[in-house]
Rosetta silent file (secondary structure, phi, psi, omega in degrees, C-alpha in Angstrom):
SEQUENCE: XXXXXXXXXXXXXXXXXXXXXXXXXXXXXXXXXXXXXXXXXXXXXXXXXXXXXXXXXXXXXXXXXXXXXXXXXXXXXXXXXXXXXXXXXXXXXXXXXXXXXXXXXXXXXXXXXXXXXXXXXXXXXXXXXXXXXXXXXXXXXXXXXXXXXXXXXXXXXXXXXXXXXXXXXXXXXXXXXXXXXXXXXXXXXXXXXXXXXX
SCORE:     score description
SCORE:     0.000 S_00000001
   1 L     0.000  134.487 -175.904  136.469   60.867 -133.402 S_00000001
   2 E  -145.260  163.903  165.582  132.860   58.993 -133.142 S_00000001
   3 L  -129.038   93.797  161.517  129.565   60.183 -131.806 S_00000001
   4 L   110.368  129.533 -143.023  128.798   57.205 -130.094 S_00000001
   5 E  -179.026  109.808  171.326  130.112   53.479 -129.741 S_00000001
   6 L  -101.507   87.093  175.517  128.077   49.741 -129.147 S_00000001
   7 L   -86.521  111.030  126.972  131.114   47.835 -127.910 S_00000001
   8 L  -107.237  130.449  178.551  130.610   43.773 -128.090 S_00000001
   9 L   124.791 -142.488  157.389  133.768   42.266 -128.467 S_00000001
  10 E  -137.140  164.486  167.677  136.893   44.091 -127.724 S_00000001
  11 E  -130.328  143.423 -167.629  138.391   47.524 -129.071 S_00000001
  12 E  -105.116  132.392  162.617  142.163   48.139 -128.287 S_00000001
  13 E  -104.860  110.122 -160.157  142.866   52.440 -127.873 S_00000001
  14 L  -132.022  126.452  132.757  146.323   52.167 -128.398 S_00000001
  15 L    30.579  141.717  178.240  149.528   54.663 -129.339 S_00000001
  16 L  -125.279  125.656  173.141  150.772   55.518 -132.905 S_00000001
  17 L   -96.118   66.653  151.068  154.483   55.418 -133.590 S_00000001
  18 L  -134.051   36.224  159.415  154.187   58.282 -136.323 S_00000001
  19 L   138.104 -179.084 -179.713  152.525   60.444 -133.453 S_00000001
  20 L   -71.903  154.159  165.664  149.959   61.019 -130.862 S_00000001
  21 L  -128.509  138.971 -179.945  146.963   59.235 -131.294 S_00000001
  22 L  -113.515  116.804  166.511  143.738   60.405 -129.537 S_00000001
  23 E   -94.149  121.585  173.121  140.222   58.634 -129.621 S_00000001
  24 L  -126.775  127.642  170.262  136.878   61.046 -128.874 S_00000001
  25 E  -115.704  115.822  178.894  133.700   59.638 -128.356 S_00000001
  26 L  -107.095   10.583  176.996  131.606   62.767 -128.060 S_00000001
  27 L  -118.524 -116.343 -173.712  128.256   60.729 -127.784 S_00000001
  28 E  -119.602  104.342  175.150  127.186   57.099 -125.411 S_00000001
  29 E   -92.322  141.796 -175.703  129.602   54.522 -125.350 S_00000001
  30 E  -107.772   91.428 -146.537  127.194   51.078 -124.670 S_00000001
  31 E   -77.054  150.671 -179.153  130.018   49.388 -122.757 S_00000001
  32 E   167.603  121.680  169.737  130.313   45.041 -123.147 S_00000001
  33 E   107.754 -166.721  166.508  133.206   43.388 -123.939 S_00000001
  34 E   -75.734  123.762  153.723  136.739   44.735 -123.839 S_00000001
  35 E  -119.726  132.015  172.078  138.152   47.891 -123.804 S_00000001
  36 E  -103.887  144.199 -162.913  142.195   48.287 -123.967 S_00000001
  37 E  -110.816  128.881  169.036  143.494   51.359 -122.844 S_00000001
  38 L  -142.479   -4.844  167.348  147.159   52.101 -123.773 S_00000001
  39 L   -78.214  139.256  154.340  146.389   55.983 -124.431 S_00000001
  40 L  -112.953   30.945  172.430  146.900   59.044 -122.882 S_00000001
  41 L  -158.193   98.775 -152.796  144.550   61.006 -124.426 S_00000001
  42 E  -146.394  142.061  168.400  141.392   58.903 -124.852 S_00000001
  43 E  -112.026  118.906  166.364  137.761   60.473 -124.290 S_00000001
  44 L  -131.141   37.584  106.460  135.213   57.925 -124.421 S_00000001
  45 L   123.260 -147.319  171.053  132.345   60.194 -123.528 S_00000001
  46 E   -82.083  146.632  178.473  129.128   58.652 -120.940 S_00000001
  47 E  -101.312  141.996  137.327  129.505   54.873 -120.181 S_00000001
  48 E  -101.303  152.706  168.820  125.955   52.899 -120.153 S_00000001
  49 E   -86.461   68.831  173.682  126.869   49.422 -118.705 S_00000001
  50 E   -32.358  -64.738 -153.870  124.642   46.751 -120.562 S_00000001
  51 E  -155.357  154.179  165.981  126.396   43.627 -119.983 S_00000001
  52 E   -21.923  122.064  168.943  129.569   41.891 -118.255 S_00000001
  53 E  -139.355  156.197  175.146  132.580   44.506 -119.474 S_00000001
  54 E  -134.727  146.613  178.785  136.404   45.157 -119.004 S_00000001
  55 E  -121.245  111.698  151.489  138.619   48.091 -119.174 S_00000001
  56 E   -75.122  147.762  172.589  142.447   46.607 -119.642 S_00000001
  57 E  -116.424  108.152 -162.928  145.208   48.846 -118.914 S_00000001
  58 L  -126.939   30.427  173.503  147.313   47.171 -121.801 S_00000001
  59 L   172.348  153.961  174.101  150.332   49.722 -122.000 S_00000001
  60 L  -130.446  159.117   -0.869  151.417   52.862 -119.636 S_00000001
  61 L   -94.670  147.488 -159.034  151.236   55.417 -119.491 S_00000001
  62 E  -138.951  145.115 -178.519  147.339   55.049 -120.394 S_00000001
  63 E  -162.537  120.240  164.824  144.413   57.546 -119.207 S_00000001
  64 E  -130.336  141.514 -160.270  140.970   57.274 -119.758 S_00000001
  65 E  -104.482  107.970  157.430  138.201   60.040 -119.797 S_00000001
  66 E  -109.167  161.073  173.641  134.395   59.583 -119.180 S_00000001
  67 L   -92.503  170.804 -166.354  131.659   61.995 -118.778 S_00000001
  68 L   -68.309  162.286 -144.615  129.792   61.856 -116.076 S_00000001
  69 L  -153.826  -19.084 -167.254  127.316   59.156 -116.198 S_00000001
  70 L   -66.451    6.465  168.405  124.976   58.923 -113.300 S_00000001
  71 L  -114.213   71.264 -147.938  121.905   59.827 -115.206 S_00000001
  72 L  -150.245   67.933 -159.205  122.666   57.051 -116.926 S_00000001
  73 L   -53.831  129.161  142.059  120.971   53.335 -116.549 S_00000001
  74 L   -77.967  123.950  172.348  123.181   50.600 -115.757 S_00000001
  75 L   -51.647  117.616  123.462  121.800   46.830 -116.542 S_00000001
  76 L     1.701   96.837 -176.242  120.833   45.311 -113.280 S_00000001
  77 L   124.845  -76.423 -107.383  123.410   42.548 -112.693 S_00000001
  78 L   -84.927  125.889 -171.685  125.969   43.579 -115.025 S_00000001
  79 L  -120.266  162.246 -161.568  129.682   44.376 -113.838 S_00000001
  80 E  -124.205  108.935 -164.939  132.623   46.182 -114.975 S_00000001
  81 E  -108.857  124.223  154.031  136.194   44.642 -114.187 S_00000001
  82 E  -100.772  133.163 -148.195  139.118   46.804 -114.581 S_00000001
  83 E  -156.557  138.112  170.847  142.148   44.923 -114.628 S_00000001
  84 L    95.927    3.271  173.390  146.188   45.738 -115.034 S_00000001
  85 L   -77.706  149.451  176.720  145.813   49.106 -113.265 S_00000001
  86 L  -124.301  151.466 -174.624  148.570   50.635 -110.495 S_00000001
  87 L   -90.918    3.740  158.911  148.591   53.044 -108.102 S_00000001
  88 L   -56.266  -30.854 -166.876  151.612   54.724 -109.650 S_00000001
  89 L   103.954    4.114  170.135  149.684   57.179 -111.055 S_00000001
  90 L  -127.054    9.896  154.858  150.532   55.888 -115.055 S_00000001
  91 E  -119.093   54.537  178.581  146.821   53.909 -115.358 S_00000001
  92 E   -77.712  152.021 -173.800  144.189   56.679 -114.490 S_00000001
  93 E  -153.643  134.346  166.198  140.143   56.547 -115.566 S_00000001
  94 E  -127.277  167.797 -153.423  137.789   59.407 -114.372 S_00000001
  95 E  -136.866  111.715  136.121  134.121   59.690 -114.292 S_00000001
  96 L    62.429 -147.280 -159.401  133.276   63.456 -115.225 S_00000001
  97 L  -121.813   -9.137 -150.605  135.284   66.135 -112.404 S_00000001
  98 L  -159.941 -179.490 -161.741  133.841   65.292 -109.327 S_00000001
  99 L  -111.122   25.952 -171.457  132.827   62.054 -106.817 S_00000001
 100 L  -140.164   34.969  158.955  128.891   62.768 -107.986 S_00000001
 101 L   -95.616  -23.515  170.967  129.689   61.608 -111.802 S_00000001
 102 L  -130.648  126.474 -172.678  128.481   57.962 -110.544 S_00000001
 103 L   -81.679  168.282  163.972  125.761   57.075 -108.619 S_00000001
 104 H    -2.896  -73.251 -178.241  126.054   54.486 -105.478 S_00000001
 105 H   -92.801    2.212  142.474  125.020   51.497 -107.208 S_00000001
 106 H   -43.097  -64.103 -153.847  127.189   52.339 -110.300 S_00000001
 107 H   -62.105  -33.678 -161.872  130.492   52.385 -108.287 S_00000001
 108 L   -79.464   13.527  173.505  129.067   48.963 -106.526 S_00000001
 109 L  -122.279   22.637 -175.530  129.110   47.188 -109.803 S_00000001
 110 E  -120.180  113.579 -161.220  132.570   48.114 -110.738 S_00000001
 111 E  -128.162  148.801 -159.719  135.632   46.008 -109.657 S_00000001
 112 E  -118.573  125.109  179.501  139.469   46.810 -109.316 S_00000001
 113 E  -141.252  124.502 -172.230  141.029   42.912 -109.897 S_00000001
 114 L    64.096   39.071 -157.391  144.203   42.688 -108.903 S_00000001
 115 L   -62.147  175.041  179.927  145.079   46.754 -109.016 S_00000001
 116 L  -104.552  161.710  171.490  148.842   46.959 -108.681 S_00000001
 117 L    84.968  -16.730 -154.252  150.491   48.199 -105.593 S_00000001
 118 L  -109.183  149.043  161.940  147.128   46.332 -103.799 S_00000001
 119 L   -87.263  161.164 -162.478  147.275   42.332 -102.455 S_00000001
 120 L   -73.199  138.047 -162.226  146.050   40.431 -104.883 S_00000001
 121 L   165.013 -178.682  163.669  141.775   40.048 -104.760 S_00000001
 122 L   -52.793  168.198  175.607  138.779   41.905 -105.709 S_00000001
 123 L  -173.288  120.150  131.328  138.820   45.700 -104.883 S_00000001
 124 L   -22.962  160.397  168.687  135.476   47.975 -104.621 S_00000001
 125 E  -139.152  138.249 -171.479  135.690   51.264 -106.510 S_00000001
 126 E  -114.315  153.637  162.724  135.345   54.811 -104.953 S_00000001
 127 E  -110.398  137.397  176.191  135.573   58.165 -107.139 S_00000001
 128 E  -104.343  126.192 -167.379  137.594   60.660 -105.509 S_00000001
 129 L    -7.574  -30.822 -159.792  136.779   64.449 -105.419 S_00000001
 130 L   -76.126  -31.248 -137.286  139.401   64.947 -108.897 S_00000001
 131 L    84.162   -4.821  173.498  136.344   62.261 -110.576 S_00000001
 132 E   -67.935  123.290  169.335  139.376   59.832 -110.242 S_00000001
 133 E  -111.448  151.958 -173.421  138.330   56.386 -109.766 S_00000001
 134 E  -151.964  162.390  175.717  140.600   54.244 -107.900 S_00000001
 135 E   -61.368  152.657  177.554  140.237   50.910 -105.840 S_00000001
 136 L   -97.228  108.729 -178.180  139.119   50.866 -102.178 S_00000001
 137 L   -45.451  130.788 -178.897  141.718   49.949  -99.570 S_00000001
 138 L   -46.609  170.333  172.268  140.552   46.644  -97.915 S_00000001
 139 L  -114.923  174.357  169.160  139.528   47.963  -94.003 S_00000001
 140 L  -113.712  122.385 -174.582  141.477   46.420  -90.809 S_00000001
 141 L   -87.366  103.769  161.519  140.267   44.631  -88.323 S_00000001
 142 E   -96.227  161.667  171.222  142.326   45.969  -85.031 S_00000001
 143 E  -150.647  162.373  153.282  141.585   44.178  -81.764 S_00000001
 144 E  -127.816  168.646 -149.062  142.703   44.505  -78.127 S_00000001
 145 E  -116.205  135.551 -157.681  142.598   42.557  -75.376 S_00000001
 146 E  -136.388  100.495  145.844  139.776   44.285  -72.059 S_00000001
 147 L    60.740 -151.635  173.152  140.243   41.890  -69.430 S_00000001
 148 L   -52.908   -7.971  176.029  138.022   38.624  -70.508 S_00000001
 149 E  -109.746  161.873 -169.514  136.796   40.467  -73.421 S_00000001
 150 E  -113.145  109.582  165.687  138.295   41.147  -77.134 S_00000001
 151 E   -82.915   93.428 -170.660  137.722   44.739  -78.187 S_00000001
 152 E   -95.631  115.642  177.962  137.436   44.575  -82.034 S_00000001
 153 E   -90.069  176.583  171.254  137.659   48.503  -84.159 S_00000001
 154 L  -177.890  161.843  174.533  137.475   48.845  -87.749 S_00000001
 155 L  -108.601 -178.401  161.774  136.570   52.155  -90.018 S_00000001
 156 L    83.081 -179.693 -177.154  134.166   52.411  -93.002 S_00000001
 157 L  -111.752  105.563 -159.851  130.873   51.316  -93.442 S_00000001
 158 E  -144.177  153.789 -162.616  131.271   47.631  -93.057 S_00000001
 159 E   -99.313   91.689  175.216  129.424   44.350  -91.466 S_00000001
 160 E   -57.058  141.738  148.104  131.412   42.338  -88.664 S_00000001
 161 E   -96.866  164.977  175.450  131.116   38.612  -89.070 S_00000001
 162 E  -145.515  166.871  165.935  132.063   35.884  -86.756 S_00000001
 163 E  -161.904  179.047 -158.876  132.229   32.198  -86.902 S_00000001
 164 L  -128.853   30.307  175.284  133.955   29.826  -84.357 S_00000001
 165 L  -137.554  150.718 -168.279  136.170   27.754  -87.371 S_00000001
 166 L   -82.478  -50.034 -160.409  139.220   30.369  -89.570 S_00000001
 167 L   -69.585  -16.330 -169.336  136.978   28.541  -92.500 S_00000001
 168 L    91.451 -155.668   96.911  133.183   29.663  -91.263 S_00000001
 169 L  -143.230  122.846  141.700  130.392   29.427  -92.216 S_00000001
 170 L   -69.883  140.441 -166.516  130.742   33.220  -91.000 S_00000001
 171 E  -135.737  138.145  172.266  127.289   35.129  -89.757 S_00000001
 172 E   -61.593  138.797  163.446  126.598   38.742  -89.263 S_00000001
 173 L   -43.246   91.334 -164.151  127.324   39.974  -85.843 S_00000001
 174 L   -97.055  160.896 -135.542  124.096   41.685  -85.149 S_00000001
 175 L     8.307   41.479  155.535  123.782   45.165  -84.223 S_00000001
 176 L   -56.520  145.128 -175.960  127.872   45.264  -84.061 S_00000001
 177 L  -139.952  162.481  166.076  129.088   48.920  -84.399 S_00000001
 178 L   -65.577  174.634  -57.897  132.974   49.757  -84.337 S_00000001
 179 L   -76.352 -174.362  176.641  134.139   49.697  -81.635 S_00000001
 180 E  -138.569  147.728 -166.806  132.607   46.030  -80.320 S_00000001
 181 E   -93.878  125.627  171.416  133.016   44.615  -77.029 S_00000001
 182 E  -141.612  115.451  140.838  132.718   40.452  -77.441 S_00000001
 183 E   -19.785   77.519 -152.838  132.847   38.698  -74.475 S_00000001
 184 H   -74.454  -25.284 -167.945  135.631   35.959  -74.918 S_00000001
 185 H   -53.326  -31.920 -162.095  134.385   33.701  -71.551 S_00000001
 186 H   -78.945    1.772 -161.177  131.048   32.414  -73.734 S_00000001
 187 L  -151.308  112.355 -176.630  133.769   30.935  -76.703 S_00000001
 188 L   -53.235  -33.449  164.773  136.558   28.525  -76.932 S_00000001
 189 L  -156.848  109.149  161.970  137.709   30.406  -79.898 S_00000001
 190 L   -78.238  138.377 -132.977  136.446   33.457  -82.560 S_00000001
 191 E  -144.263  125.578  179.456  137.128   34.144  -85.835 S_00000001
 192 E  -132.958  146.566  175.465  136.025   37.698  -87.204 S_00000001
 193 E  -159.897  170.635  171.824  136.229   39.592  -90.745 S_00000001
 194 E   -96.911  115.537  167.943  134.460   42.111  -92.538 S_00000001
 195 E  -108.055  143.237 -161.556  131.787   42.580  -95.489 S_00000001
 196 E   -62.494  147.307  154.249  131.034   45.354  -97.268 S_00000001
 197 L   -64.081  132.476  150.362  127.032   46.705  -96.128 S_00000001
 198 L   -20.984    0.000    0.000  124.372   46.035  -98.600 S_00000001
């Protein structure tokens, strides 16, 4: 039990084999460095971000509890990698109860690397109604074929690019909206993918 925690460096919350072990932060933890999560009953109260930080998922099953945080400054810059988490459902982290425990440009400085169950990459992070945060499914680029033209969909709120090489230099598509009609006669060949909007 602490009121309060200035993590540089790393701190492992890990299992007792003489019993449960629980960690409560009932005050600010001022997240940097490492934290390893191997608990399933871990509190660590509101995160400020400061500086470059990681949450390991170093044993399962592991669950960690924050309070809601969004009145909360995050350092400008500073990101938050979570790394060794799965989508079984035995590496969970929540923000407060609800998907309004983090604002916008919290969640955009928070990265899912290499989540399990996910190909391997980078991953955005969404909170889901529970306060669950979990990684953001990559989106898919469908296309069909409309006569001389390539009809490309896609969901979410996302930026087509195009470039006329698989390697780029890729450029935004401007004012593309799902779906978009592109006119294959003007191009020997086009190469399209998706970036998250600003």
């Amino acid at each position: 039990m602490t009121d309060g925690v200035y993590l540089r460096g790393s701190m492992v919350l890990w299992g007792s084999s003489i019993g449960s072990a629980t960690f409560t932060n009932t005050g600010l933890l001022d997240l940097g460095g490492t934290l390893g999560a191997g608990l399933t009953n871990a509190w660590g109260g509101q995160v400020q971000l400061s500086t470059n930080a990681t949450i390991n998922f170093i044993g399962t099953p592991a669950q960690l509890r924050f309070a809601a945080s969004s009145d909360v400054s995050w350092t400008a810059g500073a990101l938050l990698a979570i790394i060794n988490w799965n989508n079984s459902g035995n590496a969970r982290i929540f923000f407060g109860s609800n998907a309004s425990a983090l604002t916008g440009p919290q969640l955009a400085r928070i990265r899912f690397v290499n989540p399990g169950g996910f190909a391997p990459g980078s991953y955005s992070a969404q909170l889901l109604s529970t306060g669950e945060l979990v990684p953001v499914p990559r989106p898919t680029l469908q296309t069909a074929r409309s006569g001389s033209a390539l009809v490309v969909t896609w969901s979410g709120n996302y930026q087509l690019l195009s470039a006329s090489n698989v390697f780029g230099p890729y450029q935004p598509v401007l004012g593309a909206a799902s779906p978009y009609t592109n006119d294959m006669r003007a191009y020997r060949q086009r190469f399209f993918k998706l970036q998250s909007t600003p």
